[in-house]
N, CA and C atoms as an extended XYZ file, in Angstrom:
510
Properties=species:S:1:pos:R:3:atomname:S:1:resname:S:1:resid:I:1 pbc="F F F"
N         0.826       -1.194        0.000 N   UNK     1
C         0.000        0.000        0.000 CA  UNK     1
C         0.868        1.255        0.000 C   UNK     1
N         1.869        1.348        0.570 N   UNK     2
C         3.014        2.589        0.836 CA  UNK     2
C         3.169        2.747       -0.230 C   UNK     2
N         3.829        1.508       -0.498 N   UNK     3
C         4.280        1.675       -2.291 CA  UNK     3
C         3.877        2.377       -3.278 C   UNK     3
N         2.482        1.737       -3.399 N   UNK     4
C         1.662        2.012       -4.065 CA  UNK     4
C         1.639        3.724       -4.173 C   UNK     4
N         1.157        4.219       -2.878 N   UNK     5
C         0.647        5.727       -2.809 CA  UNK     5
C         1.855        6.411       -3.352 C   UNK     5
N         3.227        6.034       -2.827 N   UNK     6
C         4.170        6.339       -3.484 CA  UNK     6
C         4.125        7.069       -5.057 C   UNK     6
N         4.404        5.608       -5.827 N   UNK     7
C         3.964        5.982       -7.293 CA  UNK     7
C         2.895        6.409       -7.612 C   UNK     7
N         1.804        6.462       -6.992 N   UNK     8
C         0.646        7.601       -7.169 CA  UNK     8
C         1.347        8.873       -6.810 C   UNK     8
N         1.681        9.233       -5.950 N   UNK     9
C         2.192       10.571       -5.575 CA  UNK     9
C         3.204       11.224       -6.799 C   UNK     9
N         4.060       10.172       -7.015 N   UNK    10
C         5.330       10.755       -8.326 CA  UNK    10
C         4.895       10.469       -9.534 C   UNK    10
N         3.542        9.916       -9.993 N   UNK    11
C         2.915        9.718      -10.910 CA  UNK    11
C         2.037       11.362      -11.372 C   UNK    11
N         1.642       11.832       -9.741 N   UNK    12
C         0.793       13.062       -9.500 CA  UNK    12
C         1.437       14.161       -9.742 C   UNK    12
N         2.785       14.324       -9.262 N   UNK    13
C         3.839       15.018       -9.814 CA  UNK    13
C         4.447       15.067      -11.021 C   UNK    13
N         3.926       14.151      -11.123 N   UNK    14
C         4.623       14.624      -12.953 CA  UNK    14
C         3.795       14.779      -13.989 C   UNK    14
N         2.592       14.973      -13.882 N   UNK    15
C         1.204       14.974      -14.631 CA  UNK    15
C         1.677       16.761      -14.282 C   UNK    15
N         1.514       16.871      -13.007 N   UNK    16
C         1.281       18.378      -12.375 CA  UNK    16
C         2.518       19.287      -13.084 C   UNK    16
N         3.842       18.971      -13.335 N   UNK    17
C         4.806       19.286      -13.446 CA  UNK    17
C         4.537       19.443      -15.037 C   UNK    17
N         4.538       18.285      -15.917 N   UNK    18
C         4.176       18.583      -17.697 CA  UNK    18
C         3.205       19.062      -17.823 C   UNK    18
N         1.988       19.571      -16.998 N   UNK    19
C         0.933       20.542      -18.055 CA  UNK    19
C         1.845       21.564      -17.804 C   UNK    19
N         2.538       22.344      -16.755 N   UNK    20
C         3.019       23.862      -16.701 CA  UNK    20
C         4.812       23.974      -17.231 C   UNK    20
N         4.706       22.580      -18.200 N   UNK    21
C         6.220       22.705      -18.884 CA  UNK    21
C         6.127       23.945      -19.838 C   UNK    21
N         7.685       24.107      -20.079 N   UNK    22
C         7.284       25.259      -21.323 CA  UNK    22
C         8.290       25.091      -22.856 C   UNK    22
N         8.097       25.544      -23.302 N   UNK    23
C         8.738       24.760      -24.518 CA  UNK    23
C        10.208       24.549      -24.743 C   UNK    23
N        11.126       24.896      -24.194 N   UNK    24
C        12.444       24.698      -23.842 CA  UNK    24
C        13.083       24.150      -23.108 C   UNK    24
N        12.849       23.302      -23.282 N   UNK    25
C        12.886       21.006      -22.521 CA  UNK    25
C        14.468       20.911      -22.477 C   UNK    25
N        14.978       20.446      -21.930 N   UNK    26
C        16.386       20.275      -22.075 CA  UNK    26
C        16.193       18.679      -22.326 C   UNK    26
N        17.002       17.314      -22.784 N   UNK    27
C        16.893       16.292      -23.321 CA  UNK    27
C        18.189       16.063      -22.399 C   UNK    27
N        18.753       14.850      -22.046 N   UNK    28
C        20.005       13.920      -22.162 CA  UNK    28
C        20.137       12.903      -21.498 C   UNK    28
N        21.103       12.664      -22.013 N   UNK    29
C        21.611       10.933      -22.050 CA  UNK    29
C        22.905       10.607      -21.132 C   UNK    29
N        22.636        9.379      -20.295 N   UNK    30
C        23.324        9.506      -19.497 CA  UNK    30
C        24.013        7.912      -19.013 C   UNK    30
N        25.271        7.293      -18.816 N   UNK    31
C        25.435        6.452      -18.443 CA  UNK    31
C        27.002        6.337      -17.639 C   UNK    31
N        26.752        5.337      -16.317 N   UNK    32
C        27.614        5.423      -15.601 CA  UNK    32
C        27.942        4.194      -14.762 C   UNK    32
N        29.113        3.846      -13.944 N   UNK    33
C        29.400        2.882      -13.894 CA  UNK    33
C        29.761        2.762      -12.792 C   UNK    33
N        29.721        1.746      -11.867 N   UNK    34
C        30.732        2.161      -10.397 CA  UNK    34
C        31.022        0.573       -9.710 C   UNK    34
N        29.831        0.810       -8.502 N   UNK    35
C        29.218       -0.636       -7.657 CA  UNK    35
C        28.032       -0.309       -7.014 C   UNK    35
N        27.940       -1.909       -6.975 N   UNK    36
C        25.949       -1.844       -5.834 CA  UNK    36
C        26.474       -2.969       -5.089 C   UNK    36
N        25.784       -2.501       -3.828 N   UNK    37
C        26.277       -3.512       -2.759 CA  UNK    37
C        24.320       -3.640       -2.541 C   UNK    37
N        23.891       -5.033       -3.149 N   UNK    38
C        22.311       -5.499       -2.559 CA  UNK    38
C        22.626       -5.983       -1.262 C   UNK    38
N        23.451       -6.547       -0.417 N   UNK    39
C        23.013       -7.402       -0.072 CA  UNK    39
C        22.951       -8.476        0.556 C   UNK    39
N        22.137       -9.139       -0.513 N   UNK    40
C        21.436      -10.356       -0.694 CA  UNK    40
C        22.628      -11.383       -0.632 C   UNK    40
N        22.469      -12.297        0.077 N   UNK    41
C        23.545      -13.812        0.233 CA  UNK    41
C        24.321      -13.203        1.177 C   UNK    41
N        24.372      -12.013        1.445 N   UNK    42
C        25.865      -10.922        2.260 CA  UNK    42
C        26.799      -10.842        0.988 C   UNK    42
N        26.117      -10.626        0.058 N   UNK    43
C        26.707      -10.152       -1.206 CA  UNK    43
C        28.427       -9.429       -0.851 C   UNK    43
N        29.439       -9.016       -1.127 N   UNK    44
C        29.873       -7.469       -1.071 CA  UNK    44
C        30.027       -6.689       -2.156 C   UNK    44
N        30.530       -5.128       -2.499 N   UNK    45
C        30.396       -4.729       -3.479 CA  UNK    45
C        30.272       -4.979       -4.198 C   UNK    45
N        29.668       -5.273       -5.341 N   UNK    46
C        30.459       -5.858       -7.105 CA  UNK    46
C        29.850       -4.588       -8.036 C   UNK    46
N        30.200       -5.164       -9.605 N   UNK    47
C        30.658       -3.969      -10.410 CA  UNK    47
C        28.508       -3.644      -10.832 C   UNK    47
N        29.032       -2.248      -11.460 N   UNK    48
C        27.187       -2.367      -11.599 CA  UNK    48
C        27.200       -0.465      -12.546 C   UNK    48
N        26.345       -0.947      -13.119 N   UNK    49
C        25.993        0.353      -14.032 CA  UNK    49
C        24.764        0.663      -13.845 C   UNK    49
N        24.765        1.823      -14.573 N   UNK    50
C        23.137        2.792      -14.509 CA  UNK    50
C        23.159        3.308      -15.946 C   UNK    50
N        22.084        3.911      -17.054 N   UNK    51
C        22.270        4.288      -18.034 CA  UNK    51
C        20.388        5.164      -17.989 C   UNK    51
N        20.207        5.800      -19.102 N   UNK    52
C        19.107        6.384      -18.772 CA  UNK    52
C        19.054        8.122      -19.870 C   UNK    52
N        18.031        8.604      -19.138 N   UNK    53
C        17.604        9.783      -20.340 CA  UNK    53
C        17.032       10.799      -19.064 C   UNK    53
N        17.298       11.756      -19.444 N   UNK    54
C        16.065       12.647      -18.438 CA  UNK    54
C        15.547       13.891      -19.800 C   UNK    54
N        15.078       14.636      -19.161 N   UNK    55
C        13.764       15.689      -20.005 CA  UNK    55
C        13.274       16.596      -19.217 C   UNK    55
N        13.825       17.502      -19.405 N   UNK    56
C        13.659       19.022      -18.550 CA  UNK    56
C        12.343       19.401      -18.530 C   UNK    56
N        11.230       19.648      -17.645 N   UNK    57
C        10.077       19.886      -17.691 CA  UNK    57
C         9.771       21.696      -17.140 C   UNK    57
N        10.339       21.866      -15.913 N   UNK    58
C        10.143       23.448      -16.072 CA  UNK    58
C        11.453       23.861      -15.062 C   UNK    58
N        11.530       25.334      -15.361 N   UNK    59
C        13.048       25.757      -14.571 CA  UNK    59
C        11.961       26.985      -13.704 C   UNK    59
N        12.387       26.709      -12.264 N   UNK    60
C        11.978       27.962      -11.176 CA  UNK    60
C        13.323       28.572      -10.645 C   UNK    60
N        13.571       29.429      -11.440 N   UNK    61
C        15.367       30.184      -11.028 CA  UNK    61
C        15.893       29.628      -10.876 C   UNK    61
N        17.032       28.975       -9.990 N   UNK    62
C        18.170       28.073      -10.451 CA  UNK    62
C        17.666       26.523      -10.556 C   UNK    62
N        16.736       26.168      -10.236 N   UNK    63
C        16.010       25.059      -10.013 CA  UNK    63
C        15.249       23.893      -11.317 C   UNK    63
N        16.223       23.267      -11.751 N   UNK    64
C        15.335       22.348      -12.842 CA  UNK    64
C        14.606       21.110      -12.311 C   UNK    64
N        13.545       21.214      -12.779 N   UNK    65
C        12.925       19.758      -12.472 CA  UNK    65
C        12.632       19.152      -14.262 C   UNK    65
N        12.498       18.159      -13.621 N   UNK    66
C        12.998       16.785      -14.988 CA  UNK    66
C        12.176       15.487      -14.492 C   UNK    66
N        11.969       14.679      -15.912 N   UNK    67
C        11.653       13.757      -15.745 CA  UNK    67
C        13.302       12.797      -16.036 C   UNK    67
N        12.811       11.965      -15.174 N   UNK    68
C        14.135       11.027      -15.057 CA  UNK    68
C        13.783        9.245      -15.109 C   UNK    68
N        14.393        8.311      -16.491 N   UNK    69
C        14.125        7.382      -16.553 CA  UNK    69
C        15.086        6.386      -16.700 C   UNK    69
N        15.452        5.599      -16.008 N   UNK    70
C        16.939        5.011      -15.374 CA  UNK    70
C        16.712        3.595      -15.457 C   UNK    70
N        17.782        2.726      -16.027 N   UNK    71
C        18.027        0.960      -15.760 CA  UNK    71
C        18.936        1.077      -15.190 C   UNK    71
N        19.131        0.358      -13.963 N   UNK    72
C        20.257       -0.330      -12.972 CA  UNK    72
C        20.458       -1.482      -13.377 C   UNK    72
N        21.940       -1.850      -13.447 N   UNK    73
C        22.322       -3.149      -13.849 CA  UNK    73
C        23.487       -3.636      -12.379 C   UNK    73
N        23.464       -4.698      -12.248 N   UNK    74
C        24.186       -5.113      -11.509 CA  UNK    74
C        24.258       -6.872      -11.659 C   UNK    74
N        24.781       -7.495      -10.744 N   UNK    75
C        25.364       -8.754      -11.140 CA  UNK    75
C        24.052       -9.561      -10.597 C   UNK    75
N        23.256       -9.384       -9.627 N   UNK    76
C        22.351      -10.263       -9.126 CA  UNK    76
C        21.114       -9.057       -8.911 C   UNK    76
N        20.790       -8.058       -9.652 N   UNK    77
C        19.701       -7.110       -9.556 CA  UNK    77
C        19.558       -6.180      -11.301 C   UNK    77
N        18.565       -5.898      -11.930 N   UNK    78
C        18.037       -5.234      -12.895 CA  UNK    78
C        17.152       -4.476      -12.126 C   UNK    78
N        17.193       -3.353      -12.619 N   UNK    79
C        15.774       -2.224      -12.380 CA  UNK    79
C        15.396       -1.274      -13.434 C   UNK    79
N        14.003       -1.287      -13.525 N   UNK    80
C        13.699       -0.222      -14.675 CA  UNK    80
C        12.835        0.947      -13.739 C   UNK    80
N        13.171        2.072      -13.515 N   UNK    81
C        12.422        3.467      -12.379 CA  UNK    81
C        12.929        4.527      -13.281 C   UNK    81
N        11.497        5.374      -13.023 N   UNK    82
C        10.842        6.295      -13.268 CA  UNK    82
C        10.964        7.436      -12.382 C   UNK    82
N        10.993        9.085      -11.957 N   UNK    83
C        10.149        9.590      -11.197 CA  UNK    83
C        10.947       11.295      -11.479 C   UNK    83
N        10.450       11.752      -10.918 N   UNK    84
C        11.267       13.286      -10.887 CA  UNK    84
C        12.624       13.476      -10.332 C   UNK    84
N        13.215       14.580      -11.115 N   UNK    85
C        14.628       15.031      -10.783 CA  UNK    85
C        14.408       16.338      -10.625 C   UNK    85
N        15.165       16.945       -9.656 N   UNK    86
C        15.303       18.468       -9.605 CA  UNK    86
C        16.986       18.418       -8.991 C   UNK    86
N        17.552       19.800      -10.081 N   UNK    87
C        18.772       19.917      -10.382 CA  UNK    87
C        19.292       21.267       -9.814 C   UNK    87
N        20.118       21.984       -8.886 N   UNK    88
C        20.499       23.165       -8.829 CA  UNK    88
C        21.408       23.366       -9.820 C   UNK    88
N        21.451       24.892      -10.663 N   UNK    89
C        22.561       25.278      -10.894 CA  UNK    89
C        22.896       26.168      -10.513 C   UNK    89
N        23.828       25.973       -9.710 N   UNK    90
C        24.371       27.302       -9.013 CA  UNK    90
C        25.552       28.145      -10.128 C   UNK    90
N        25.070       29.947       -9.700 N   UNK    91
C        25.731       30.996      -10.220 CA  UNK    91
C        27.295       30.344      -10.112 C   UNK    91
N        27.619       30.860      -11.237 N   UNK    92
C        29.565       30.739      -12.017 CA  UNK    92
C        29.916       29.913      -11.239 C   UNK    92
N        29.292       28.538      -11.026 N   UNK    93
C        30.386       27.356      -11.045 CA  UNK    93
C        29.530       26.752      -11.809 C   UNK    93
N        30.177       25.421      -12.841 N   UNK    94
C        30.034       24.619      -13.500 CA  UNK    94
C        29.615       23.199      -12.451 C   UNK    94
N        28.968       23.814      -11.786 N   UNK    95
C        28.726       22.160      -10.743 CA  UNK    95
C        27.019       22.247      -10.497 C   UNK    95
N        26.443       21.152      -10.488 N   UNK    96
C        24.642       20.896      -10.692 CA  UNK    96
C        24.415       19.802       -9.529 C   UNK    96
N        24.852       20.555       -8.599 N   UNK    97
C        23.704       19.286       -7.806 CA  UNK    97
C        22.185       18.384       -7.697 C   UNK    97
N        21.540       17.372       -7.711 N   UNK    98
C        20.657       17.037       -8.114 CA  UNK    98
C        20.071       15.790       -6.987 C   UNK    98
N        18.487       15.875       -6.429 N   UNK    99
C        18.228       14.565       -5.801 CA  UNK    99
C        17.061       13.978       -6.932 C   UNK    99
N        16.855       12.525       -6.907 N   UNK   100
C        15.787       11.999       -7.575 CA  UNK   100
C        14.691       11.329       -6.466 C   UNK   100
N        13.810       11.004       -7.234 N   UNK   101
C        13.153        9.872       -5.791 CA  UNK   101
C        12.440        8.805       -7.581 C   UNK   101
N        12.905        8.137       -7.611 N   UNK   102
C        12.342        7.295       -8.767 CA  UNK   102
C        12.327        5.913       -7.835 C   UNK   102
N        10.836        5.441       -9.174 N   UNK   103
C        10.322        4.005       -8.527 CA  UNK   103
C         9.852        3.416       -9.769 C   UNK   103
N         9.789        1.881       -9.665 N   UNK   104
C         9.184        0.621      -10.954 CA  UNK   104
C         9.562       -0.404       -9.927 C   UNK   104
N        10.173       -1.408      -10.773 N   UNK   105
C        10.481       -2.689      -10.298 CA  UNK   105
C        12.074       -3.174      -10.861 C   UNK   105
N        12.330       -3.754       -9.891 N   UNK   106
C        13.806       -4.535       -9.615 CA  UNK   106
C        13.451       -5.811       -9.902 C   UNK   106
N        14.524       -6.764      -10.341 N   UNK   107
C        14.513       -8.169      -10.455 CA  UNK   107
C        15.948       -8.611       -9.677 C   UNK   107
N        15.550       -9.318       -8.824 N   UNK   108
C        16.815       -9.940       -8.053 CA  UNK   108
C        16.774      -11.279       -8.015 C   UNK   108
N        18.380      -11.794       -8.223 N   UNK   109
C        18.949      -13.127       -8.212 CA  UNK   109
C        19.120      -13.483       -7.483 C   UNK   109
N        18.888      -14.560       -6.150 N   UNK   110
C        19.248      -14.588       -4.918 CA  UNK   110
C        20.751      -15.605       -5.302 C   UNK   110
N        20.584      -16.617       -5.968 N   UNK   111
C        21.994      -16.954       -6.516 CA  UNK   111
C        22.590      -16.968       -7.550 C   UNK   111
N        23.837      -16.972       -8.009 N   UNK   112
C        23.930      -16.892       -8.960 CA  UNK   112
C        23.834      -18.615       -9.757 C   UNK   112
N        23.171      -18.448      -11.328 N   UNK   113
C        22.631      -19.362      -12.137 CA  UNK   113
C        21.726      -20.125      -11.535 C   UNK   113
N        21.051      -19.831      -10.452 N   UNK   114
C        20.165      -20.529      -10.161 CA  UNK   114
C        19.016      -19.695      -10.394 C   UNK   114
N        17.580      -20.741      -10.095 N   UNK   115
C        16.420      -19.914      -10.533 CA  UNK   115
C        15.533      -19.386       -9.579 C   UNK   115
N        16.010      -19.189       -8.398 N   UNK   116
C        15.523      -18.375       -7.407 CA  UNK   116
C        15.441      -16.812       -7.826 C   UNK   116
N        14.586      -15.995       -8.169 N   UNK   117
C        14.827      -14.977       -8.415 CA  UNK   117
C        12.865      -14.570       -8.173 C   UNK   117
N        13.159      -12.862       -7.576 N   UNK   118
C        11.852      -12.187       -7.374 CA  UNK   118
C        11.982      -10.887       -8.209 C   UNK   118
N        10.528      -10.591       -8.529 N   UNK   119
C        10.532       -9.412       -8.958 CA  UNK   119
C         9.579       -8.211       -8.113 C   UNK   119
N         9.964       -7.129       -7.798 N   UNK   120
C         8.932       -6.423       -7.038 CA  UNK   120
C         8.958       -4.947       -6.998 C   UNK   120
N         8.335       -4.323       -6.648 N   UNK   121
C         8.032       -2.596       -6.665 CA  UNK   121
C         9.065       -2.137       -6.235 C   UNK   121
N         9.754       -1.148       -6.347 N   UNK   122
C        10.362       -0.525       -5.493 CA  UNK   122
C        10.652        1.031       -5.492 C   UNK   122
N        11.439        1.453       -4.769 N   UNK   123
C        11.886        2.954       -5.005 CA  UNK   123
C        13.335        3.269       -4.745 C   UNK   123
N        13.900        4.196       -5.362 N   UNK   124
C        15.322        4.804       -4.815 CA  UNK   124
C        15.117        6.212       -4.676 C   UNK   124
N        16.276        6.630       -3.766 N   UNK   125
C        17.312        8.245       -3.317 CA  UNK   125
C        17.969        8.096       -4.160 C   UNK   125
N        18.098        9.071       -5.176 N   UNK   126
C        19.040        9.254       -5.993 CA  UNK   126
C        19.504       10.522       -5.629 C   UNK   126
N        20.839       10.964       -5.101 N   UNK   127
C        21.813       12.142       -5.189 CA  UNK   127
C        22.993       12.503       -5.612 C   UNK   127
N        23.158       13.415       -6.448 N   UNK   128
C        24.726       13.712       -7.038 CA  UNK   128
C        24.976       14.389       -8.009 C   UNK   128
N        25.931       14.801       -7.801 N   UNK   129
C        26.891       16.185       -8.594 CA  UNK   129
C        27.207       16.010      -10.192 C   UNK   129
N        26.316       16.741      -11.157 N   UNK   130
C        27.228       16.955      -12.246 CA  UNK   130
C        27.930       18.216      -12.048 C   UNK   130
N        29.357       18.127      -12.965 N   UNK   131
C        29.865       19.446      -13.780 CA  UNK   131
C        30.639       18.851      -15.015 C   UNK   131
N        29.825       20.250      -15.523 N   UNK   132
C        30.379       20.468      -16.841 CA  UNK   132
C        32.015       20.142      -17.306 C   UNK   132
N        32.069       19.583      -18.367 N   UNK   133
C        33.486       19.420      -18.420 CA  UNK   133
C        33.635       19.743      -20.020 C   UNK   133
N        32.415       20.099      -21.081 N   UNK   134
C        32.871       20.437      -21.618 CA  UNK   134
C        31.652       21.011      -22.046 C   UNK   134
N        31.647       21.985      -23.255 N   UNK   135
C        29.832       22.273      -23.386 CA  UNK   135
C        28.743       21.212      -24.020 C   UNK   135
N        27.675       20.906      -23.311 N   UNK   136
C        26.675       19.934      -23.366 CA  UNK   136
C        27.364       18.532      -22.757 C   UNK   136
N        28.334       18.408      -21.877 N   UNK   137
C        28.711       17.367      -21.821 CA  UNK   137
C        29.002       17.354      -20.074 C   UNK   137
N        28.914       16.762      -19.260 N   UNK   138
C        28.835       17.007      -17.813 CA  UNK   138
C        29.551       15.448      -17.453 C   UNK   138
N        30.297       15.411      -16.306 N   UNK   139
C        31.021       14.539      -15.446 CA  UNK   139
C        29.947       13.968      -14.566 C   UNK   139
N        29.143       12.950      -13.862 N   UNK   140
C        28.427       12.677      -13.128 CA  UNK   140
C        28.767       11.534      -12.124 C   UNK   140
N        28.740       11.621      -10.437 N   UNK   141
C        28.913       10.812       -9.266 CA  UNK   141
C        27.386       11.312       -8.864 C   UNK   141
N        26.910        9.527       -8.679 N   UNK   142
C        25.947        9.730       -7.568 CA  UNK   142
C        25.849        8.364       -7.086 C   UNK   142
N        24.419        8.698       -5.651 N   UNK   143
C        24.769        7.518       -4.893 CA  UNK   143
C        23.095        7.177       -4.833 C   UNK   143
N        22.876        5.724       -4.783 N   UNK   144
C        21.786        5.815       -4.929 CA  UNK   144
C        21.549        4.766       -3.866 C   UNK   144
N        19.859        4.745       -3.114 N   UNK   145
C        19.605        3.733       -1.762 CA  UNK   145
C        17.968        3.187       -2.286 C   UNK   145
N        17.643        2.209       -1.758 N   UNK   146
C        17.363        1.734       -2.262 CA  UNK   146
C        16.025        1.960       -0.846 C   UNK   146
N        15.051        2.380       -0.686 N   UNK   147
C        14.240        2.929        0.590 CA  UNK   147
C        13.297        1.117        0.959 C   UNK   147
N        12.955        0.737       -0.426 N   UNK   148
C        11.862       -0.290       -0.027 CA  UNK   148
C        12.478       -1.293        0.145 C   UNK   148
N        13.328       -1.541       -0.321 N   UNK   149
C        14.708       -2.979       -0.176 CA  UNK   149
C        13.944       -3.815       -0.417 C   UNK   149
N        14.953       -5.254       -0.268 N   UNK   150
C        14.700       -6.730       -0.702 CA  UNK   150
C        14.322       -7.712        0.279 C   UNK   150
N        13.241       -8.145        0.382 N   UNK   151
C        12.833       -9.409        1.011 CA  UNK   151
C        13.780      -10.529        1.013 C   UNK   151
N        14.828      -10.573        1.874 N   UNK   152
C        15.634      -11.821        1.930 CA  UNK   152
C        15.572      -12.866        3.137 C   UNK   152
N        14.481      -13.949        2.515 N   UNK   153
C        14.374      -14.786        3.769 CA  UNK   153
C        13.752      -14.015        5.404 C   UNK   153
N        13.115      -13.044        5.026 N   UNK   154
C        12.530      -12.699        6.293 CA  UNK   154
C        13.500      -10.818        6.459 C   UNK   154
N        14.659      -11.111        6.069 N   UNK   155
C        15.608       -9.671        6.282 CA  UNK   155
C        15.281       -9.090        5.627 C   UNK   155
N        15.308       -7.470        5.683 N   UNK   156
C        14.955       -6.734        4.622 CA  UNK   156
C        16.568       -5.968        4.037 C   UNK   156
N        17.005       -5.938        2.799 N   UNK   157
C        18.014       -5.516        2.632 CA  UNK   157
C        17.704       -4.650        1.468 C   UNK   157
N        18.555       -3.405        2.048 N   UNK   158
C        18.499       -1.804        0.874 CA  UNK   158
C        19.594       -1.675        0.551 C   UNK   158
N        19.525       -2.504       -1.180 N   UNK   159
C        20.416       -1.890       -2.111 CA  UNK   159
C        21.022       -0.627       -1.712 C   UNK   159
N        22.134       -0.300       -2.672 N   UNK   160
C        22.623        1.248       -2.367 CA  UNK   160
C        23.696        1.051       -3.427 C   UNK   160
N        24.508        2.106       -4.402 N   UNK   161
C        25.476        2.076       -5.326 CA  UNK   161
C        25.548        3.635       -5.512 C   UNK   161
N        27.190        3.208       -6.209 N   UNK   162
C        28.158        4.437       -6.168 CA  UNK   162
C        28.334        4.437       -7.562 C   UNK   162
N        28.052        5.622       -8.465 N   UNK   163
C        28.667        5.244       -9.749 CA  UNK   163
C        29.400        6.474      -10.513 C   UNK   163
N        29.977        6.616      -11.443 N   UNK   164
C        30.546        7.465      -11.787 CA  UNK   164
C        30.325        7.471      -13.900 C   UNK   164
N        30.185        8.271      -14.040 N   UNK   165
C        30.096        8.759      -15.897 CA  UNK   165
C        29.964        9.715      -16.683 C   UNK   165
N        29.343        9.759      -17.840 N   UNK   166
C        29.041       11.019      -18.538 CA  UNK   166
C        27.212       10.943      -18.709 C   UNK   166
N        27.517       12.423      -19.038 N   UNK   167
C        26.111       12.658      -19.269 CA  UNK   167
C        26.179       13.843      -20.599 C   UNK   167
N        25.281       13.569      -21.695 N   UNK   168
C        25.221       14.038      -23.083 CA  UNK   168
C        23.860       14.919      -22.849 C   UNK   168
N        23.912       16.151      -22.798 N   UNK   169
C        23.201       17.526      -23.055 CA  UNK   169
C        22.531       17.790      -24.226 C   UNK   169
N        21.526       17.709      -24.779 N   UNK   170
C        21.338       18.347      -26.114 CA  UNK   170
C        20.170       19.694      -25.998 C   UNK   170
């Protein structure tokens, strides 16, 4: 039910957010690479990417909000989430801080090649720093948690990953 109201709520927000867009959308593309620690088995770090698009919906003075649509890859977890981004840009520095709150569903492996595996709702914290490094082209670290986590055998365990990449401006 949390869940649920959840993605009603960031579903509500972004209905609310694209009628009062205005025609100067910013677009880009984005992919990055680091680790995700699920976990699951007492997993520890391993390697794990993120890739994705966002879409500028309206700017309130330094303030962008965006739609933001993201796949997590990792060795024993997939996710496809959805939800809003809002971006500072702060005056004469080239640096954009940004939090997300996006939600869909994760698929987790509890072992590897075996066929134990669940699929279920979830949500992330997404926070972190672009800057510019060249024009339309930005450096990106962020960290992302995982709020609804994984049903493991009774434990509940919240994903979380560190990643680092580019991001393409148009």
């Amino acid at each position: 039910m949390k869940k649920r109201l959840l993605l009603l709520l960031q579903l509500i927000l972004l209905v609310i957010t694209a009628s009062t867009a205005q025609a100067q959308a910013k677009f880009a593309v984005f992919a990055t690479g680091g680790g995700e620690k699920t976990g699951v088995n007492n997993e520890p770090w391993t390697v794990a990417g993120t890739f994705g698009i966002y879409y500028g919906l309206i700017r309130i003075g330094p303030i962008a909000i965006s739609a933001d649509a993201r796949g997590d890859l990792s060795r024993n977890m997939t996710s496809a989430l959805f939800g809003p981004r809002a971006a500072l840009a702060l005056p004469y520095l080239p640096l954009k801080p940004y939090v997300e709150v996006v939600g869909g569903v994760s698929n987790y492996n509890f072992t590897d090649g075996a066929p134990r595996t669940i699929t279920s709702g979830t949500y992330r914290w997404v926070a972190g720093l672009d800057t510019t490094i060249f024009p339309h082209t930005d450096w990106r670290v962020d960290y992302s948690y995982s709020g609804a986590g994984i049903d493991d055998l009774g434990v509940t365990r919240h994903p979380q990953s560190i990643t680092s990449g580019m991001v393409i401006r148009f």
